[in-house]
N, C-alpha and C positions, 0 to 999 in steps of 0.2 A: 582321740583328737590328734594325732600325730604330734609335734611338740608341745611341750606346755606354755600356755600363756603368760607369763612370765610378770606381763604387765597387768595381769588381773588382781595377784595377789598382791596385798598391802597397799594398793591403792586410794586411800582413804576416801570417801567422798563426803558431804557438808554435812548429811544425815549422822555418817559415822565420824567426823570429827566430833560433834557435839556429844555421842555417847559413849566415847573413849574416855578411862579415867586412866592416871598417872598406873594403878594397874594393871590395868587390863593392857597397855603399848607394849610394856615387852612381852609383854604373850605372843600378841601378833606381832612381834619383829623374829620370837622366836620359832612360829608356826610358818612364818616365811621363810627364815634357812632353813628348817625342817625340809619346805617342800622344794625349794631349789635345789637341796643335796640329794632329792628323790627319795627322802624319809617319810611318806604319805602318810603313813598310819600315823606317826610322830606328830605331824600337821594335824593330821584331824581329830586327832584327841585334845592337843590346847586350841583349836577352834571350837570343838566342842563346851571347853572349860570355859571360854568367855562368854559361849550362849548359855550357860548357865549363871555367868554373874548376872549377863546384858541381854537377855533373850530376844531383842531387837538392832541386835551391831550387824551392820551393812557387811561390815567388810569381812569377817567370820563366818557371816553368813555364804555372800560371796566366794570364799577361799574353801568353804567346806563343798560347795556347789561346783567347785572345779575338781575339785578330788574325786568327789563321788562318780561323776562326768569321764574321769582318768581311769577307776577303778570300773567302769562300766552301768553300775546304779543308775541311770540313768533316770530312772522314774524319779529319783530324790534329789537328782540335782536339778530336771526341773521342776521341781516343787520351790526348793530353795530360788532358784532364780528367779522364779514369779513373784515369792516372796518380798525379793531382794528390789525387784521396781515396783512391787506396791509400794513399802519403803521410802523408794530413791527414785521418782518417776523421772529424775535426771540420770540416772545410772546408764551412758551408754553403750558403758563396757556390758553390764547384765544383759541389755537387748540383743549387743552380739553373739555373748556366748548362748543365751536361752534360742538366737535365732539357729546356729550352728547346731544345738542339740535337737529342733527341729529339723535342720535339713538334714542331721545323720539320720533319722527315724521315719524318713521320707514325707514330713509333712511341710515339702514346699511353698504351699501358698502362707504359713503358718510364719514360717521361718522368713517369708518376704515381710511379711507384716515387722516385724522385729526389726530386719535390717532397715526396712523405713525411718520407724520411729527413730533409729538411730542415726540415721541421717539428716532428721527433722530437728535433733538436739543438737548436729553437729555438721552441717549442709557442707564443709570442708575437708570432710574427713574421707581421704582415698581410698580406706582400707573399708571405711561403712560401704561404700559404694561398687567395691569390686564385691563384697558380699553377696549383697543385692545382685548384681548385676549374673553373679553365678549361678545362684539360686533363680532366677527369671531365664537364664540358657537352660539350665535344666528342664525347667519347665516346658520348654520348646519356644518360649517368649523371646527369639534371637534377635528380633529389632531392638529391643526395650532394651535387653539387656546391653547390647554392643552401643547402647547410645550409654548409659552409663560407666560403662566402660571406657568409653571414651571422655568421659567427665572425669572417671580417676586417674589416667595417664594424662590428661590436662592439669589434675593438681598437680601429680609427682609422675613427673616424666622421666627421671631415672629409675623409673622401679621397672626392672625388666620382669618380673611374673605379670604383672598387669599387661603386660605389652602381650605376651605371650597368651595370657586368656583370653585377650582380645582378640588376639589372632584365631585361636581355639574357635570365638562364638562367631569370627568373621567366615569360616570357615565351614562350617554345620551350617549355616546358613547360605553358602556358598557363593562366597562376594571372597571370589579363588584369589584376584588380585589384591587387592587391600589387606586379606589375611597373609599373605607373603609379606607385604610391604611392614605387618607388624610385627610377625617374627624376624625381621633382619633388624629389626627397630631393638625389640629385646637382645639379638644376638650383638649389637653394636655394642649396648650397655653392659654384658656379660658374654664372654664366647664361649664359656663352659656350660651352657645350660642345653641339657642334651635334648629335654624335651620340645624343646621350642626347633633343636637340628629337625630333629626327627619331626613335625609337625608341620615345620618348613617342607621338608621333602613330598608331604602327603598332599600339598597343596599345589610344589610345583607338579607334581603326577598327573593330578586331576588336570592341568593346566596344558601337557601335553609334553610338559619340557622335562622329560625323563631324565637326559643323563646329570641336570642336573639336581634332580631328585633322587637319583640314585648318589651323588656326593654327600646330600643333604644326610639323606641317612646313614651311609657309610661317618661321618663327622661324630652322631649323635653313639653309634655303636664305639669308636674309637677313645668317646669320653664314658662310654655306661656300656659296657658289652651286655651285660643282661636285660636292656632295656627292650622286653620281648616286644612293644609297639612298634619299636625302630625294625629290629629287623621283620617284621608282617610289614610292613611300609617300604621297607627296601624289596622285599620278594616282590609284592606289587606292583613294585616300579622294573624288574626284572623282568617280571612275567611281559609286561606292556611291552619291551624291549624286544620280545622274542628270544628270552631267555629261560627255560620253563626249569632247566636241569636247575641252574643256581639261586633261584625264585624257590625250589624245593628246600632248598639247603634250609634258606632261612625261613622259611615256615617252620621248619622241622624245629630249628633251634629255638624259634619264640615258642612252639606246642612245648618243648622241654620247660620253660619256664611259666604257661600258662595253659597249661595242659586242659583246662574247661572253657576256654576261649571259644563259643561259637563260629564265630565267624571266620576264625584264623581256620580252623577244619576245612571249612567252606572255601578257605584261598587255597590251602595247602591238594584241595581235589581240585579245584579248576586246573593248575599249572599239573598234575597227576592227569590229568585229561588230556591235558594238550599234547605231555611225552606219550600219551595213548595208552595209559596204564588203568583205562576203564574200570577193569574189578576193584581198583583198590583207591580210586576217585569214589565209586559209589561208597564202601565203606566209613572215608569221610563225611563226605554229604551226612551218611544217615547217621553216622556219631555228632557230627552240628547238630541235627535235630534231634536226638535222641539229649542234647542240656539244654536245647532252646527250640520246641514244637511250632513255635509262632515265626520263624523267619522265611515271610516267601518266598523270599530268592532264592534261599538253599532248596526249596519245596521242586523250583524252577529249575535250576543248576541241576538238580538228581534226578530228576523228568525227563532233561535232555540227554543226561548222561545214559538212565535206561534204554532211549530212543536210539543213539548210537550201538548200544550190543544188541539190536530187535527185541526189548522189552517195552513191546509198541503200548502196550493195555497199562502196563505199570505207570509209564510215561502220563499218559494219560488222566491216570489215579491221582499222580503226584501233581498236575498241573491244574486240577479241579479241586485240590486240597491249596494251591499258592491262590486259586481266586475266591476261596472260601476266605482265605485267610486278607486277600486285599483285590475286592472283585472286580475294580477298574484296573486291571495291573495288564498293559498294554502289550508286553512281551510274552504273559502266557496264552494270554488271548491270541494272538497270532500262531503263537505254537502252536496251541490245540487247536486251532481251523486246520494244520496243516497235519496233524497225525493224526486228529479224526479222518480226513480224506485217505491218508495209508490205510485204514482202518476200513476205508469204506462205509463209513457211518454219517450217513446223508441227510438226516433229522433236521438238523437247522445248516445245511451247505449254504442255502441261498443268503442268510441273516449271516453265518461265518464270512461265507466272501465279502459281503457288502460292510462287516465292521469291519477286516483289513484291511480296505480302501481307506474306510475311514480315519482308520489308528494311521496310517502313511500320512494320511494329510494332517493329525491333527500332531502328531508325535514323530516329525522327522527323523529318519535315521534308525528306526525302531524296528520296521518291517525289512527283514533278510530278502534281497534282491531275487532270489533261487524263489523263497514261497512264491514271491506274486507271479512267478513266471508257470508255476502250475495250477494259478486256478483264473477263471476270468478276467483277461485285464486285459487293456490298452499299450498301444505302441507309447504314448507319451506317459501311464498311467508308468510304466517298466520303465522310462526314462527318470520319471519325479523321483521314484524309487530307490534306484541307482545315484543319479544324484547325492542325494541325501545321504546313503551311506557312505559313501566315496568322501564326502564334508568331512562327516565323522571321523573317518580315517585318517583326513589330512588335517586336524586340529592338534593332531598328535606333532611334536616338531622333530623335524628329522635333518640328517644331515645331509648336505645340497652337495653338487657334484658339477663341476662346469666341462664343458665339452668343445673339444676347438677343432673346428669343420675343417683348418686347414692340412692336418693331419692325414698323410695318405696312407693308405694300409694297404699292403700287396693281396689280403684277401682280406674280404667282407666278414667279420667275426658274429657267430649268431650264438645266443645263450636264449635255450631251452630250462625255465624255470617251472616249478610242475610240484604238486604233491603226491601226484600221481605216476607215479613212476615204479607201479608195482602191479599186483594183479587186479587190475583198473580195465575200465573202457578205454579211457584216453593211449593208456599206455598200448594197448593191440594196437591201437588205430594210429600210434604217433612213429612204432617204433621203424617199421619199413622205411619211412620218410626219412629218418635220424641217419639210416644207414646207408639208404641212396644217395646222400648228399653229396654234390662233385664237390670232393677236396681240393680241387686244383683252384677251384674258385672262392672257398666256403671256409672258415674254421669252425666248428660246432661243437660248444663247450653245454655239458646239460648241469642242472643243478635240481637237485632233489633236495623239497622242503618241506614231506609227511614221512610217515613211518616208512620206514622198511622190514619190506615183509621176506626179503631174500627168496622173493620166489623167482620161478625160471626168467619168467620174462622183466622180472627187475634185473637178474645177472644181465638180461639179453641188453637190457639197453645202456646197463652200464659201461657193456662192453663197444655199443657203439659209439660212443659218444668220444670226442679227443682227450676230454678230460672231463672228468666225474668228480662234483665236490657233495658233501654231503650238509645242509642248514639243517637239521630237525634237532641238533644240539646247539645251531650258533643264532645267536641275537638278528632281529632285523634291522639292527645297522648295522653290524659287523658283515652279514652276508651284502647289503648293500655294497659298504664298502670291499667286498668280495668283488661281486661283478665290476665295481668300477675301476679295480687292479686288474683285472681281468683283462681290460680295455676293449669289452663287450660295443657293438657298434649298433646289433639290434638286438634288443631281450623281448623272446617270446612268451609271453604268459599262458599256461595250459588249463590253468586251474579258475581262475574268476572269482568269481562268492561262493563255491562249491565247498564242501568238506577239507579243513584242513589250510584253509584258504589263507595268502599271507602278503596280503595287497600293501601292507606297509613297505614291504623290501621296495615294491615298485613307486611307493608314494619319492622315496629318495631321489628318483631320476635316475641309479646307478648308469644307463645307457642312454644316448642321444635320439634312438629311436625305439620303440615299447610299443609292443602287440597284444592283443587279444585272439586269441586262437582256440578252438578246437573245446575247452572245458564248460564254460560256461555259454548257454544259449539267447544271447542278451547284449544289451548295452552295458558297462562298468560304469559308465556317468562317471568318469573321473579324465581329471586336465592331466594323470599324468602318464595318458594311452592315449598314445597316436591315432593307432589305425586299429578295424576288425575284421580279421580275415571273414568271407561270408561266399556266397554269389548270387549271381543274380535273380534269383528266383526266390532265396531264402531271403534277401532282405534289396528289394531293387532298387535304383537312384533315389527315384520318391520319397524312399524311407529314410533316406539323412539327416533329418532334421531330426527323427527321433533319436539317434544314434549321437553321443556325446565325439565317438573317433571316426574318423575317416573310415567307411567304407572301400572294403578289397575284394574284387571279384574275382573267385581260379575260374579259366572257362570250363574247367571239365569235372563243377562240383566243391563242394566244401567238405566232406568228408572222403579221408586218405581210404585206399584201400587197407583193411586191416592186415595182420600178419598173416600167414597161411595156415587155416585150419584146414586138419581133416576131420572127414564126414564118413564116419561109421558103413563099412558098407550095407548093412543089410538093417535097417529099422524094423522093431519089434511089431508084431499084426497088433490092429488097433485093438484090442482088447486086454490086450498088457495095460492099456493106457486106460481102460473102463470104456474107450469110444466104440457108439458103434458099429458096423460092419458096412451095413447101406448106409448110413445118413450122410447128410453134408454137413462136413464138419469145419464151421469160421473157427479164428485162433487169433486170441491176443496174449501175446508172453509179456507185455509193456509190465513198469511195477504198478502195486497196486493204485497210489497216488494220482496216477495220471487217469483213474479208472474214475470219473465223474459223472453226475445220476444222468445229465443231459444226454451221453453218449450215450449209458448204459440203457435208457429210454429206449432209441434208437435201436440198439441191439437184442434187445427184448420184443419190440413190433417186429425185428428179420425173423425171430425164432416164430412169434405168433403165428406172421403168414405163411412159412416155411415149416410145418408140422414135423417131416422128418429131418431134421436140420437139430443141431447141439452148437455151446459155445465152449471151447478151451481153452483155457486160463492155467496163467503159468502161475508157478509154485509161490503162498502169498501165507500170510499169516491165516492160523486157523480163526480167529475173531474176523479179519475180513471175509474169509470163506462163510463164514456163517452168515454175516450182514450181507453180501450179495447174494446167497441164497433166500436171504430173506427178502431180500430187496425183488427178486426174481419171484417169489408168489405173490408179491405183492399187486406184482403188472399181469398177474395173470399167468406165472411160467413156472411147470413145475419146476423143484431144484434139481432132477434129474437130467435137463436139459445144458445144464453147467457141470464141466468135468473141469477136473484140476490138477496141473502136471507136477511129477514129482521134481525137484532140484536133480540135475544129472550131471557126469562130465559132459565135456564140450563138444566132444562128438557124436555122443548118443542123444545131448539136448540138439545139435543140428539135424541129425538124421532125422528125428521124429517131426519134423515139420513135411515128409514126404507124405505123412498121413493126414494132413489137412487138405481142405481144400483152397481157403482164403484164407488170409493175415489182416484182420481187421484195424485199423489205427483208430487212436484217441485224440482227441482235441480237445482242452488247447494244446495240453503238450504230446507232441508227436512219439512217435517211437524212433531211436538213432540205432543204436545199435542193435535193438531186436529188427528193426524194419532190415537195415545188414543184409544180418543172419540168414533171414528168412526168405530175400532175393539169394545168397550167396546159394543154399540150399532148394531154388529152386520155385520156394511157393508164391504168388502172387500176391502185392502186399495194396491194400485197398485204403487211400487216403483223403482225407480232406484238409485243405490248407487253409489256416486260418489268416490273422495279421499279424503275428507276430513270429520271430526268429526260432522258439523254439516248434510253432504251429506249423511250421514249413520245410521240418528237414526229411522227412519221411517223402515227402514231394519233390525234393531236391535229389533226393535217389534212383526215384521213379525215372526223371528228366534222364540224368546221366546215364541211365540205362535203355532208355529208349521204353518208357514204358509211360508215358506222359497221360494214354486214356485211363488209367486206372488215378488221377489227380483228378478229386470234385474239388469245387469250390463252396456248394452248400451243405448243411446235415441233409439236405430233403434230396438232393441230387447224390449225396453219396448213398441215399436207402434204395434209394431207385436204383440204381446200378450195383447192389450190391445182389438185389433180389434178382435184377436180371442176369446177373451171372452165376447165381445158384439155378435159376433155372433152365439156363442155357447152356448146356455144358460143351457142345460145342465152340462156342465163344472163350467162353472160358480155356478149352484145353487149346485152342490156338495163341491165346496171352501167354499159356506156360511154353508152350511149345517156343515162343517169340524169346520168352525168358532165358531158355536154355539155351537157344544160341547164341544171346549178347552175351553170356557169364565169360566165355573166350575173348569177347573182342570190347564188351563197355568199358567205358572211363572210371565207372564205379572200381572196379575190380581189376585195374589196372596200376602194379603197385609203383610205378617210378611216376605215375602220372603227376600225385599232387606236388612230389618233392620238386619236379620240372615246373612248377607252375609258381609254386612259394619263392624257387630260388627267382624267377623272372619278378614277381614281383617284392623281393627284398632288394632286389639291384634296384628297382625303380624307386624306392622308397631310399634308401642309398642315394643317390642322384638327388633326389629332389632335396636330402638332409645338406648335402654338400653345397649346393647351388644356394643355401639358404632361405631357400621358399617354405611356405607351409605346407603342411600335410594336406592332400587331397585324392577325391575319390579317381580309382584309375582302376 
């Protein structure tokens, strides 16, 4: 029992005044300073001696029943306290402690019963009631109890612990406000009570109001440094910050003092995740589960985690083990629609898509904006999406930033913020642009906020850049307040909802004008992006309404030319690659994900009618290799008709596209940079555009190249024209032939073209911020 009851013993009650003799008092006055000086054995030998004069004295009884209780006996002290309200069916000090010794034994409802009673003999009494009232939280009964609860800080409204378990069951029940409102209540009446800082803290977290949840706890540690819940509550609120490094600290120091803590494992690998320290987040994960097998979330968290090092099947394992464990759980559901598709394991695609529609509508904010963009969805379906998460986002409170248009700046200052800013897609394709930029007109500050990988072309753009700051160690309001010392006039977002992603920096405003650019294929549905770079063909006037920012058209393309690769001069004879000699050979390198059964349909009837024809596919996990192999006899196609390329460098992976004959695309999500590549080297890339942003960039390449006949608009119109250029090879070698003379002169592959095009319309966007107008499309 943690302190002794102090008020139990000697307490006489009517039963045991009457069986009290002139003897037997000093016994029990002297079993009572026995056990107030912590002499227990002392106590319970002359409470014993009176049950042998008075074999029925309440209070002996009672006082033996609290020792036994002390010394652990438990079996005998409820024996004796059952005893003791047969007895004294007024007794109800015995109902408490007999309820208490139920609730230590985990017989809850057992122990409710008791506190009743004792409220029933004494309908006033605070302390019957907060009893009760903990024992019913326990139980998950958070209404009931937080109403009693409320009736004992009605009696005694200076007792700051009541205040404070109130706050506790206001809280678990998640009524965020009100449970604040009763921790500052307790902290009014007591400032020392750490756990009410710290509880305080966890509630403004949840609330969104970090930094000052992050005082709360800091307050709570300052009065109890070992209180290992404050500091998992302060990491928490850290981590929420964009703080992952100092978030570690204190995890680390609560695991020192709570080292079988489930769930702190479970925090201390999330924020180990996010510094990108994968192998030893997963060893977290699985020490959570390895004291507590039942927590979905951690099931979930180490799913995702395997998913990021391509432990796609593990992934997988562990996310059908979180729905075993709670099978409407909305976030694994989502997952695994979207790593079975990596997977290529199509069994239930059609009932996966249709529940992540559904989870989006019925659980806001739930569905990651990226999934929905790779399987079936709608322009407004990507809009609701976005949205929603974007909310999320901004519930968080952040710190505001005011911007005064009359300020002239001798150049337009643009910050390039990015996670990507290593050996990434984004980063080929951004760095030419960064470098071209007319400084006489331009200052161009980048900020990296994922890992660094110090590879070449991360030096390369560090080095372009005016100035290189580094966020993957600083908070997302400290890098806010970064850019807005900065006195950034446009901030370019590279990143979106993709990997690594860290849309709170931009939730702040740090700049007066905020771009979407180049990372994500999509709407952000969020109020605090302006505009999204696009053009007209990937997303045309019409489509504004789905779009939350102003639409931006470059006339010569939405994708920069990327850095300059070379191309291997002499590619391997196709039998290095297993292809064969005569056939015609289609080529999709797209990842596996975007590879969906309706396509794969599609490409399976070309192989059917096209007998000596093969399809090559780029380097994918061996479980999807096997499921589209399977998938492939299933339509009729042996699996010898699907070859599969090895991972290569960059040169030898360009060269080998001279051995095909088409570059087949997928829909809905297109190919971006394999479509590129696979113009850049030469092969002709066969697409269909669908309605949405990311269905359209592969078309959008085609345009700027001059190669607009190779853009269908149906699946049925691109099998038609796919066949006919397998069998026409005339037709066919004059596309390439077309091919190879626009690589010298297209807009695709023209590297100052976009940087000329961005800076035109960041001036315009400039003008229009100054002049005071609203954003609009131009």
């Amino acid at each position: 029992m943690g302190t002794r009851p102090r008020s139990v013993v000697g307490a006489p009650s009517r039963a045991g005044r009457e069986a009290t003799s002139r003897n037997i008092a000093p016994v029990l006055s002297a079993a009572v300073d026995h056990y107030r000086a912590g002499r227990l054995p002392e106590a319970a030998a002359l409470y014993r001696s009176v049950l042998g004069e008075a074999p029925d004295n309440v209070e002996s009884m009672q006082g033996l029943a609290v020792i036994f209780h002390e010394q652990g006996r438990k079996e005998e002290a409820l024996a004796l306290f059952r005893r003791v309200i047969e007895l004294d069916p007024s007794s109800r000090v015995a109902d408490r402690e007999l309820g208490r010794l139920l609730e230590q034994q985990g017989d809850l409802a057992g122990a409710a019963i008791c506190y009743r009673r004792a409220i029933q003999l004494r309908p006033r009494d605070a302390a019957s009631l907060g009893d009760l009232a903990r024992a019913l939280a326990r139980q998950g009964k958070f209404q009931s109890a937080i109403s009693h609860y409320r009736r004992a800080v009605a009696l005694a409204p200076d007792e700051a612990p009541t205040h404070t378990a109130l706050g506790n069951a206001l809280l678990r029940h998640g009524d965020l406000s009100q449970s604040v409102a009763s921790y500052r209540r307790a902290l009014e009446i007591r400032k020392d009570l750490a756990e009410a800082h710290c509880n305080l803290g966890e509630a403004l977290r949840r609330l969104g109001r970090l930094g000052e949840a992050v005082a709360a706890c800091e307050q709570a540690l300052a009065l109890k440094p070992d209180l290992a819940e404050a500091h998992n509550n302060l990491g928490n609120a850290l981590r929420e910050q964009g703080k992952p490094v100092e978030a570690t600290f204190h995890f680390e120091q609560a695991l020192v003092r709570r080292p079988d803590w489930a769930e702190l494992h479970n925090n201390l690998a999330i924020a180990l995740q996010e510094l990108g320290r994968i192998t030893e987040a997963i060893g977290q994960y699985e020490r959570a589960l390895s004291l507590q097998p039942g927590l979905a979330e951690v099931h979930l968290n180490l799913a995702n985690a395997y998913a990021l090092c391509g432990r796609t099947s593990d992934a997988v394992a562990g996310l059908e083990r979180a729905l075993a464990l709670k099978p409407d759980y909305p976030e694994a559901l989502v997952q695994l629609a979207h790593l079975k598709s990596e997977l290529c394991d199509w069994q239930d695609y059609e009932a996966d898509s249709a529940r992540v529609l559904k989870i989006m509508r019925r659980h806001p904010g739930v569905v990651p904006p990226f999934n929905l963009l790779t399987q079936p969805s709608t322009l407004a379906e990507q809009l609701f999406c976005a949205r929603r998460w974007s909310e999320r986002i901004a519930r968080k409170r952040f710190p505001t930033f005011a911007h005064d248009r009359s300020v002239a700046a001798p150049k337009i200052r643009l910050g390039y913020l990015s996670a990507d800013f290593r050996d990434h897609p984004v980063a080929y394709a951004i760095t030419e642009t960064i470098e071209r930029h007319d400084r006489a007109r331009f200052e161009v500050l980048g900020y990296s906020s994922g890992p660094d990988d110090d590879s070449q072309i991360h030096r390369r753009l560090e080095a372009a850049f005016d100035r290189f700051t580094y966020f993957s160690n600083v908070g997302n309001d400290e890098a806010a307040r970064k850019i807005r010392a900065d006195a950034i006039n446009i901030l370019i977002d590279l990143t979106g909802y993709t990997r690594h992603a860290r849309a709170q920096i931009l939730a702040s405003r740090p700049a007066p004008i905020q771009v979407s650019f180049l990372g994500f294929l999509g709407t952000m549905g969020a109020d605090f992006i302006d505009y999204i770079v696009a053009d007209d063909f990937i997303a045309p006037a019409q489509h504004q309404p789905f779009y939350s920012e102003r639409l931006v058209h470059l006339p010569g393309g939405w994708w920069p030319a990327e850095i300059h690769w070379e191309i291997a001069e002499e590619a391997p004879a196709r039998a290095a690659y297993a292809l064969p000699e005569d056939a015609f050979v289609f080529c999709c390198f797209n990842a596996s994900y975007k590879i969906g059964p309706a396509i794969f349909d599609l490409w399976m009837r070309l192989l059917s009618e096209l007998p000596n024809s093969v399809l090559w596919l780029g380097s994918t996990d061996g479980i999807a290799r096997d499921n589209l192999r399977r998938a492939a006899l299933n339509r009729g196609v042996g699996v010898g008709r699907l070859v599969f390329a090895p991972a290569e460098p960059m040169d030898h992976y360009l060269a080998r596209h001279r051995l095909a004959d088409l570059f087949l695309d997928t829909l809905p999500y297109n190919a971006v940079g394999t479509a590129y590549h696979a113009l850049l080297a030469g092969l002709p890339v066969l697409t269909c555009a669908g309605e949405t942003f990311a269905g359209r960039t592969a078309g959008s390449m085609l345009r700027a190249i001059g190669l607009s006949e190779l853009i269908t608009t149906s699946p049925e119109e691109y099998e038609r024209l796919a066949v006919r250029l397998a069998k026409q090879p005339d037709l066919l070698s004059a596309i390439r032939q077309k091919l190879a003379q626009a690589r010298s002169s297209a807009q695709l592959f023209d590297p100052g073209r976009a940087g000329r095009e961005l800076e035109a319309a960041f001036k315009r966007m400039w003008e229009i911020w100054c002049a005071g107008e609203s954003p609009r499309l131009f």
